[in-house]
N, CA and C atoms as a LAMMPS dump frame, in Angstrom:
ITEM: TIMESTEP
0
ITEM: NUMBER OF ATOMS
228
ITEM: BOX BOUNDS ff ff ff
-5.0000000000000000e+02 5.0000000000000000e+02
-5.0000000000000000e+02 5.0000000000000000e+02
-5.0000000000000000e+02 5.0000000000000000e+02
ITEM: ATOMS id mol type element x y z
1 1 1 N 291.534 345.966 -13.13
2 1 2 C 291.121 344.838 -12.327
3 1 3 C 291.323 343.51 -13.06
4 2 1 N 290.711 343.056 -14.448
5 2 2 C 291.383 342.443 -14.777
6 2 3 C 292.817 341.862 -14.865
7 3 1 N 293.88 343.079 -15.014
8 3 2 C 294.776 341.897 -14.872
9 3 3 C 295.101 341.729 -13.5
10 4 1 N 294.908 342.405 -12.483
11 4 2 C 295.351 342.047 -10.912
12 4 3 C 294.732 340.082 -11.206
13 5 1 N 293.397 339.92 -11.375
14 5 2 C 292.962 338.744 -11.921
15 5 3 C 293.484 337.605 -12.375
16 6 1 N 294.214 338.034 -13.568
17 6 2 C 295.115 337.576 -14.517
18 6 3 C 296.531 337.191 -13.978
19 7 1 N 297.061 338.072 -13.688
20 7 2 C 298.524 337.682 -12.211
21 7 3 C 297.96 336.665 -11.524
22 8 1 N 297.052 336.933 -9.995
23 8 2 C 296.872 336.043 -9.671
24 8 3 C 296.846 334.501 -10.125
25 9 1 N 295.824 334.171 -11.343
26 9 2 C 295.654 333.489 -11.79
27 9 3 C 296.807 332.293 -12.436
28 10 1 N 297.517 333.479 -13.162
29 10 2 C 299.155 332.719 -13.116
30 10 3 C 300.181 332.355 -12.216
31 11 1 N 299.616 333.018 -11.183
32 11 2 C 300.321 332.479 -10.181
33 11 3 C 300.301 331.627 -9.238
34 12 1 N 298.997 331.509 -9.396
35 12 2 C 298.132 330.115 -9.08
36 12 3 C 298.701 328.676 -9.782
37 13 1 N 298.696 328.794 -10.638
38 13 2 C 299.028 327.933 -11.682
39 13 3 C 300.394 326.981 -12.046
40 14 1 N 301.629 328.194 -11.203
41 14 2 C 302.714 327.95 -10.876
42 14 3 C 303.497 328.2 -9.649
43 15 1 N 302.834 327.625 -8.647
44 15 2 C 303.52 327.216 -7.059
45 15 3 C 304.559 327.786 -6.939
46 16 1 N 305.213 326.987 -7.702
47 16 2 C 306.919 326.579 -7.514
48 16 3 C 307.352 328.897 -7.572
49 17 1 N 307.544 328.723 -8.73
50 17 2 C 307.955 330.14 -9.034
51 17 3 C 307.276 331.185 -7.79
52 18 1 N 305.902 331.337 -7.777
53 18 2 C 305.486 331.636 -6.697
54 18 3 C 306.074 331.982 -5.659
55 19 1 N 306.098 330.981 -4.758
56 19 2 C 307.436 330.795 -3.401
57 19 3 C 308.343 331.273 -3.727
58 20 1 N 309.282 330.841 -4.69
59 20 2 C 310.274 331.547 -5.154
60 20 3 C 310.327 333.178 -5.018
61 21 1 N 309.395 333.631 -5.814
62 21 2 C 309.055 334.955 -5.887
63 21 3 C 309.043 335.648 -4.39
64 22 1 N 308.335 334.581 -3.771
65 22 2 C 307.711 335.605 -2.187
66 22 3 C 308.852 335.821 -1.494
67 23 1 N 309.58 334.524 -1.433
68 23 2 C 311.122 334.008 -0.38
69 23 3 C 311.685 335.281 -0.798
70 24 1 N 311.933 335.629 -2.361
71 24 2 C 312.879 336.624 -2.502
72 24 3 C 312.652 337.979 -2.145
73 25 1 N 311.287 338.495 -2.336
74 25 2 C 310.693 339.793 -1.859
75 25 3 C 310.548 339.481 -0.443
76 26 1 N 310.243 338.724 0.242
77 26 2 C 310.655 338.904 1.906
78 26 3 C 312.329 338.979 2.093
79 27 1 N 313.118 338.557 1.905
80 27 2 C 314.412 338.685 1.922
81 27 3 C 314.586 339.996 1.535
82 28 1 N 314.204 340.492 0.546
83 28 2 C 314.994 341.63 0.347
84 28 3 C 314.592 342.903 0.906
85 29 1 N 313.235 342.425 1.545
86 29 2 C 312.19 343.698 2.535
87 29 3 C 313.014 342.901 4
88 30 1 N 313.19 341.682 4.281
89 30 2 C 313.92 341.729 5.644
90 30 3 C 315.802 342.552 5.954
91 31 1 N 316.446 342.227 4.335
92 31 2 C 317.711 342.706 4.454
93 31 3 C 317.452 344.638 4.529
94 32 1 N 316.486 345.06 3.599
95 32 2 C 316.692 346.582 3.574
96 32 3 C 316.385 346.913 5.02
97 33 1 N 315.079 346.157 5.567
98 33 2 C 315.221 346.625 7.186
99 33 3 C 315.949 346.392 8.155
100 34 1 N 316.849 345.543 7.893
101 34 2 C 317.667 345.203 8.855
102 34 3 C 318.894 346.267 8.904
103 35 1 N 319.723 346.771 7.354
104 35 2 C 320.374 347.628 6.923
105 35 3 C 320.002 349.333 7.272
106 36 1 N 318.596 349.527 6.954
107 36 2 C 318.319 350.556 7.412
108 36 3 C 318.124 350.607 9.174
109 37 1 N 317.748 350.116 9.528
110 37 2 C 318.031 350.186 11.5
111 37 3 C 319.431 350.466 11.892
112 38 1 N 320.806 349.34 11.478
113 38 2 C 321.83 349.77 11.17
114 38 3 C 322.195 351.297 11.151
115 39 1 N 321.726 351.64 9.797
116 39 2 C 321.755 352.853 9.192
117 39 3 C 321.164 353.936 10.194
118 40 1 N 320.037 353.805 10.75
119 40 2 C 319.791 354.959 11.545
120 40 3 C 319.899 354.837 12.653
121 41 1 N 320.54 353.701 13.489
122 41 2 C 320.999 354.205 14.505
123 41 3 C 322.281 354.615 14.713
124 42 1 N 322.999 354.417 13.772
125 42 2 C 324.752 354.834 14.139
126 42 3 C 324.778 356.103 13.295
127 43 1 N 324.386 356.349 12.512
128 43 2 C 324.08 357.702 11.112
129 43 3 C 323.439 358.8 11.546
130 44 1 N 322.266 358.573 11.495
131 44 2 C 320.954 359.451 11.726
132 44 3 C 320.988 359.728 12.816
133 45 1 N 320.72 358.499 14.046
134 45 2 C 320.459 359.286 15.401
135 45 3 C 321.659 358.751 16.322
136 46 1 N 322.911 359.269 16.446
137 46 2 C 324.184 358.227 16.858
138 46 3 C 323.636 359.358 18.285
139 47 1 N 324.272 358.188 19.102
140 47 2 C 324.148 358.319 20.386
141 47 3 C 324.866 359.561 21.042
142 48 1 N 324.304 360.213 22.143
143 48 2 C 324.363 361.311 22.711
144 48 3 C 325.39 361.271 23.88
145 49 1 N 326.172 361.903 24.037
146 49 2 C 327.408 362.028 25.602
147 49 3 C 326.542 363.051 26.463
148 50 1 N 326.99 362.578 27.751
149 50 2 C 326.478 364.059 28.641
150 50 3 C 327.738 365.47 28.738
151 51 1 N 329.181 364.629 28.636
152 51 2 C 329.792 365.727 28.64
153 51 3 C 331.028 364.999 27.141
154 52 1 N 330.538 365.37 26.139
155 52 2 C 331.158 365.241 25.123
156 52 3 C 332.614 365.768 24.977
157 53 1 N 332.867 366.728 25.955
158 53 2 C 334.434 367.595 25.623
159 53 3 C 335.173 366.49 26.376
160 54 1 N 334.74 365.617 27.099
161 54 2 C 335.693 364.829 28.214
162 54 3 C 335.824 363.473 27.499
163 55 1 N 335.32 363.109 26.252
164 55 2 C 335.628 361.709 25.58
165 55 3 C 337.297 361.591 25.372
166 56 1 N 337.955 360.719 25.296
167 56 2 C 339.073 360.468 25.471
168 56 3 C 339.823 359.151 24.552
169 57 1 N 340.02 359.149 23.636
170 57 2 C 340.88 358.292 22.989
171 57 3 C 342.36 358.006 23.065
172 58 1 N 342.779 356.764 23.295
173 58 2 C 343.531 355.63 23.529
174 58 3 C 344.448 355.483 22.132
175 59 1 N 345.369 355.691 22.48
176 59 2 C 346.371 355.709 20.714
177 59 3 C 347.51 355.256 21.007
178 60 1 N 347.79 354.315 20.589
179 60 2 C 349.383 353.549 20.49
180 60 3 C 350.728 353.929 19.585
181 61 1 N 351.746 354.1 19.665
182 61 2 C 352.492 354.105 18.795
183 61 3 C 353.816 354.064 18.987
184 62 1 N 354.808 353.455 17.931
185 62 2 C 355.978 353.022 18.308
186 62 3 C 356.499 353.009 17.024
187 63 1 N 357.503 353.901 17.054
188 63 2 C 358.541 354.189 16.042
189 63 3 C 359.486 353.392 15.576
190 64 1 N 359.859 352.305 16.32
191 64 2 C 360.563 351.755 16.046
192 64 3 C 360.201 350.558 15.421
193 65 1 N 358.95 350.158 15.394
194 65 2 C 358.381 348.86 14.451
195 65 3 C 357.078 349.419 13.348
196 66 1 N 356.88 351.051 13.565
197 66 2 C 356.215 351.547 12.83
198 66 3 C 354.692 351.475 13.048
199 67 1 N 354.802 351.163 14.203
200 67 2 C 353.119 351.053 14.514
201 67 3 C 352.737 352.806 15.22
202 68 1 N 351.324 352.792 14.58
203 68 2 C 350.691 353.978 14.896
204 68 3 C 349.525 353.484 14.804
205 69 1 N 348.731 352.907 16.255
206 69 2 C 346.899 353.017 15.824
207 69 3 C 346.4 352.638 17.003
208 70 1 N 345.657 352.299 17.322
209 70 2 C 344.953 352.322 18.093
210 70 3 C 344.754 351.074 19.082
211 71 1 N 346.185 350.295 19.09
212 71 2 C 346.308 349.111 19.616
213 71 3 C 346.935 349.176 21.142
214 72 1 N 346.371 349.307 22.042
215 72 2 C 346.661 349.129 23.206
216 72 3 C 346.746 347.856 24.326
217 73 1 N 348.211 347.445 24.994
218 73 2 C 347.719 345.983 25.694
219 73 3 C 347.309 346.44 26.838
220 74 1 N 346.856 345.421 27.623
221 74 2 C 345.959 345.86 29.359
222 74 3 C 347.2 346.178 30.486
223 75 1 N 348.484 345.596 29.994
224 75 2 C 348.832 346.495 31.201
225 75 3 C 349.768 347.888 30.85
226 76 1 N 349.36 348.188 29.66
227 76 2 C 349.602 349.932 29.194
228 76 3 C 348.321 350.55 29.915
């Protein structure tokens, strides 16, 4: 208990650093949560199809300028 006391006390003492201190521990508790939501919704719980065998991907390619990917224009 004392030093919980003792911290405080110094930290009292110096504002400035203080703020400093907090700004950075909220930042880095707002970036990990923001990263982890990210993280578990595309990772952990990625979204569900009703008929998954019928998904269908779109693929471009042309031999003659060497393109192969996934670039399609609107009236292909």
């Amino acid at each position: 208990m004392p030093d919980l006391r003792y911290a405080a006390r110094s930290l009292l003492k110096s504002p400035g650093f203080t703020l400093v201190a907090v700004l950075t521990i909220a930042v880095g508790i707002g970036a990990n949560t923001a990263l982890f939501s990210t993280f578990n919704t595309l990772v952990l719980h990625p979204q569900s199809f009703p008929q998954p065998d019928q998904l269908v991907r779109l693929w471009a390619g042309n031999a003659g300028v060497g393109l192969n990917g996934p670039a399609m224009s609107w009236p292909r």
